[in-house]
SETIPA-374038 format. One record per residue (C-alpha): x, y, z. Coordinates in Angstrom, 2 decimals. Example, Ala and Ser with C-alpha at 12.3 -4.5 7.8 and 13.67 -1.06 7.14 Angstrom:
! residues 2
@xx 12.30, yy -4.50, zz 7.80
@xx 13.67, yy -1.06, zz 7.14
END
This chain:
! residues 195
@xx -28.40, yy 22.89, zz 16.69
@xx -28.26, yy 24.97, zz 13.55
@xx -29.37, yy 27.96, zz 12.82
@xx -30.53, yy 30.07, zz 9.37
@xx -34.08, yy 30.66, zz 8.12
@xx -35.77, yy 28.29, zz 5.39
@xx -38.29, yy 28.98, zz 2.59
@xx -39.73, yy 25.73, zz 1.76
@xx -41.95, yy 25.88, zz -1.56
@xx -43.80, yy 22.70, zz -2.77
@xx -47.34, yy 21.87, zz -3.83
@xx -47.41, yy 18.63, zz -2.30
@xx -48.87, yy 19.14, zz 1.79
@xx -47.46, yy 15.51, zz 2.84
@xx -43.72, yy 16.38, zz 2.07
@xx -43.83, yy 19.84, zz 3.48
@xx -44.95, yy 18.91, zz 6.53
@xx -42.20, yy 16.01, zz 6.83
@xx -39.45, yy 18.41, zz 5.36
@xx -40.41, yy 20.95, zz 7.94
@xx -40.65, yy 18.91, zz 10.75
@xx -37.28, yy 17.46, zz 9.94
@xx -35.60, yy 21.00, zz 9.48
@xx -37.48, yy 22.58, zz 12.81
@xx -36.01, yy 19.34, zz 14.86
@xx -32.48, yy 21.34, zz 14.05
@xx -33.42, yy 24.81, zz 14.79
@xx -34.37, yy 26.11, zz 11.62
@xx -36.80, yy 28.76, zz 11.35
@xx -39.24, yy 27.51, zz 8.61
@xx -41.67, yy 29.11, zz 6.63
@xx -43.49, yy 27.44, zz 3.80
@xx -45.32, yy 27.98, zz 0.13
@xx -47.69, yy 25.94, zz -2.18
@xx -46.70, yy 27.30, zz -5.06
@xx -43.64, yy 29.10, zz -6.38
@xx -45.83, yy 32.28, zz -6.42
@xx -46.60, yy 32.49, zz -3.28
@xx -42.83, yy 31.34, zz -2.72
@xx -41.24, yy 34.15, zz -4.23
@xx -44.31, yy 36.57, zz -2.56
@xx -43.35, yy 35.32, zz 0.61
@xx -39.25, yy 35.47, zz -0.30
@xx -39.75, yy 39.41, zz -1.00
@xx -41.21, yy 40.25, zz 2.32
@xx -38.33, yy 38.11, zz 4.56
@xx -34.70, yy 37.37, zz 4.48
@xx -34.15, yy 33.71, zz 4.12
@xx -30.81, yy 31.88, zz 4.39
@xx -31.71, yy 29.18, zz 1.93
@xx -34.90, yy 28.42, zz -0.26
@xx -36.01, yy 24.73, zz -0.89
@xx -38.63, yy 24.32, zz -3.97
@xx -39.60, yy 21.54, zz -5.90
@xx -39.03, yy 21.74, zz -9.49
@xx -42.31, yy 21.09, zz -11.29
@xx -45.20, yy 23.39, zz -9.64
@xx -47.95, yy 25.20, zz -11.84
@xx -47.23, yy 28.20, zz -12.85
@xx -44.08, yy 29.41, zz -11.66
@xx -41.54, yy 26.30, zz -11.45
@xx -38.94, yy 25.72, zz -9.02
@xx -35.67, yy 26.90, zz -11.65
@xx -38.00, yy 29.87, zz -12.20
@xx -38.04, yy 31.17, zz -8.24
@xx -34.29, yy 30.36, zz -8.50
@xx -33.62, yy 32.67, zz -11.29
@xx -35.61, yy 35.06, zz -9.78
@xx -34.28, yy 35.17, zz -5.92
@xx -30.95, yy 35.10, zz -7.78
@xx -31.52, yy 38.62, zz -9.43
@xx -32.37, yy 39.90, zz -5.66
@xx -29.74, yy 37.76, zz -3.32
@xx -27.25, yy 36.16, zz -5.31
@xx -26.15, yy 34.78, zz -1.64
@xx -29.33, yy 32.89, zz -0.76
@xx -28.80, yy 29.53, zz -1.19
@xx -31.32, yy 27.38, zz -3.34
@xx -31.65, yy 23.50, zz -3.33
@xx -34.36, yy 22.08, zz -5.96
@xx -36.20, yy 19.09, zz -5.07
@xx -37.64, yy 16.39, zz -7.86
@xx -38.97, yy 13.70, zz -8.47
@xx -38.04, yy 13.96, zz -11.95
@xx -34.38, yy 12.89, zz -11.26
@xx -33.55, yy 11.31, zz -14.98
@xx -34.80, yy 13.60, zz -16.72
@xx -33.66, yy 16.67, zz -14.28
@xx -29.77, yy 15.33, zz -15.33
@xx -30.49, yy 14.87, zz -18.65
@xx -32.20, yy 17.95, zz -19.20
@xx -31.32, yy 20.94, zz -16.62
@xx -28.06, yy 21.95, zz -15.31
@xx -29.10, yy 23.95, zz -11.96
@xx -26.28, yy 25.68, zz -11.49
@xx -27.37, yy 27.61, zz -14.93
@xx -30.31, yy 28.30, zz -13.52
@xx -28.42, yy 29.78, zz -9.97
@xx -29.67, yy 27.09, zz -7.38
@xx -26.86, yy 25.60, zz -5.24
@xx -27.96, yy 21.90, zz -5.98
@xx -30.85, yy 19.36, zz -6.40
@xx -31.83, yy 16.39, zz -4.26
@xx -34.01, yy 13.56, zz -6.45
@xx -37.55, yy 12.19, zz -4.56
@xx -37.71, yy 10.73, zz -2.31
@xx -35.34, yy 12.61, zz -0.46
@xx -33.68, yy 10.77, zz 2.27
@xx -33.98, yy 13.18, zz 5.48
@xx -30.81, yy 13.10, zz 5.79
@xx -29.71, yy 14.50, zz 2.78
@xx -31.65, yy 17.15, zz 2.71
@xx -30.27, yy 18.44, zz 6.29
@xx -26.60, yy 18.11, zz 5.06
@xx -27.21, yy 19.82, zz 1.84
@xx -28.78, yy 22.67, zz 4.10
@xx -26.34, yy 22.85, zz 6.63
@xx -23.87, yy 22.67, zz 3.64
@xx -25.70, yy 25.85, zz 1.81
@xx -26.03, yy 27.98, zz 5.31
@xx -22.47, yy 27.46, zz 5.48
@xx -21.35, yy 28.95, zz 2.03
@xx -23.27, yy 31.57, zz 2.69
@xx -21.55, yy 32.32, zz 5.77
@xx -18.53, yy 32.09, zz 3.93
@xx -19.17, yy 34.40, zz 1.65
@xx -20.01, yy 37.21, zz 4.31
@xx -17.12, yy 35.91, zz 5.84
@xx -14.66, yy 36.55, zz 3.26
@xx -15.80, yy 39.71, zz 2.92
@xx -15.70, yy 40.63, zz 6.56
@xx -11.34, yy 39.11, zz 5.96
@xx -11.18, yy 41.25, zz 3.26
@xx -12.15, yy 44.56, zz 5.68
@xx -9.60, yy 43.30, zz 8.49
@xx -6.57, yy 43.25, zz 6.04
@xx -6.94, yy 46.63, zz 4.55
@xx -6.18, yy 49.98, zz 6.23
@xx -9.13, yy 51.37, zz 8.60
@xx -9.49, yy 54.66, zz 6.46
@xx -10.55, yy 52.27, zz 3.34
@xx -12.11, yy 49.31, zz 5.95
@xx -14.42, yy 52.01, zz 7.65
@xx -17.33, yy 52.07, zz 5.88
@xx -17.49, yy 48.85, zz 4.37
@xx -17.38, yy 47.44, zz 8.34
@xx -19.85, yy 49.93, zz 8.78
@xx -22.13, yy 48.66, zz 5.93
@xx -21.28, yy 45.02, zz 6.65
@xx -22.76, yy 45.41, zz 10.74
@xx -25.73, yy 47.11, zz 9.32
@xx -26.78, yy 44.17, zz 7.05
@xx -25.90, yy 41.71, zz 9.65
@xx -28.19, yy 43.42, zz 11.92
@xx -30.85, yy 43.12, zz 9.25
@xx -30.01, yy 39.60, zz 7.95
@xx -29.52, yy 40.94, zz 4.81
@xx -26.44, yy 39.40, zz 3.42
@xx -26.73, yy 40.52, zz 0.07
@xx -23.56, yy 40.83, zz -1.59
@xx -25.41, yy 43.09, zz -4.30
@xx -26.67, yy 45.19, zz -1.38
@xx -23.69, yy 45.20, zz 0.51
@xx -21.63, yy 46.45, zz -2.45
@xx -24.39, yy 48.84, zz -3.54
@xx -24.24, yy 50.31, zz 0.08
@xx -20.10, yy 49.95, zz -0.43
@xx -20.37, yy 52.18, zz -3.58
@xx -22.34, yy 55.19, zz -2.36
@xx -20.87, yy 55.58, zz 1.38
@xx -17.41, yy 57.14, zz -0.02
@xx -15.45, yy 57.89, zz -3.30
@xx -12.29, yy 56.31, zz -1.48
@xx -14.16, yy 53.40, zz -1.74
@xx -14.93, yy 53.56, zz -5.25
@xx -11.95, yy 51.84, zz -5.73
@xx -12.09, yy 49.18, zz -3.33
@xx -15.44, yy 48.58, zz -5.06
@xx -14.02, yy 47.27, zz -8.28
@xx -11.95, yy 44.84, zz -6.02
@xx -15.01, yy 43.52, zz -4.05
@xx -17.16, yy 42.91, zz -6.91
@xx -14.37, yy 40.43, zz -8.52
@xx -13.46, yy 38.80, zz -4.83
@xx -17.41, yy 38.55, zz -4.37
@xx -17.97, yy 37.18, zz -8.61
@xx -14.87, yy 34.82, zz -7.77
@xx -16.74, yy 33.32, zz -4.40
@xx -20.30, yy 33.34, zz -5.78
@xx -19.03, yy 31.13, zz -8.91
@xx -16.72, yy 28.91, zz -6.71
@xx -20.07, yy 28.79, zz -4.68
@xx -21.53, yy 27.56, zz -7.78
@xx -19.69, yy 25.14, zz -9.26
@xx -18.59, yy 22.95, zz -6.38
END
């Protein structure tokens, strides 16, 4: 059984109840949206692990919420869903607009599970490699990064913005680490990206 938390945002009832259902049956937690409004309402008051949205809702679209949670939790992992496959390709290149992939209507269940299991996982990884990076320097310069890294575990906030942010003001020892986090952490969010 996995685990994570999922935002699912799409206008159409029929296909969040079947996405849902499908993602509950392997132990997601799952919270859903109509619209990417109330998507990206519902995205600032929880921690989610990875955000599913359709691409074309009413006012706020599905590459829109993307940007957006990007700005907040580069980390979060977001998979657009359309039925607009052709013109998706032809058109949109997601990773521009920060989501982790697409999957074209009608999604084959599946899919959709792998490509979330596959996103919870480079997510982990990311935390991961930061949590490597604090075991293979000394403890003097390792100490309050560890110390800011259990915190945000403990509040499922695996921002690497946050993370660094906390980095940054616990010591001016760390200052310098800093500037090597922020590449190891640009490195891993655009590998992230592009693969």
């Amino acid at each position: 059984m996995s685990t994570g938390k999922i935002l699912l945002v799409d206008d159409e009832p029929e296909i969040v109840k079947q996405f849902k259902r499908a993602l509950k049956s392997e132990g997601y937690h799952v919270e859903t949206a109509a619209s990417g409004e109330e998507g990206w309402e519902k995205y600032q008051s929880s921690y989610f692990n990875v955000v599913i949205t359709d691409w074309r809702m009413g006012k706020m679209n599905g590459l829109e919420l993307a940007r957006k949670i990007d700005t907040q939790h580069p980390v979060t992992k977001v998979i657009i869903i359309t039925a607009f496959g052709k013109e998706f390709e032809e058109t949109i290149d997601p990773h521009h607009y920060h989501a982790f992939d697409y999957l074209k209507k009608p999604v084959e269940m599946d899919n959709l599970l792998n490509k979330v299991k596959e996103a919870v996982q480079r997510q982990d990884g990311v935390v991961a490699a930061l949590e490597d990076w604090v075991e293979t320097h000394s403890d003097e310069a390792a100490r309050p990064i560890m110390a800011t890294l259990s915190q945000q575990r403990e509040k499922q906030l695996w921002s690497a913005k946050d993370i660094l942010e906390e980095i940054k003001g616990n010591t001016e020892r760390g200052k310098q680490e800093y500037k090597k986090i922020i590449q190891l952490t640009i490195d891993l969010l655009t590998r992230g990206k592009i693969q």
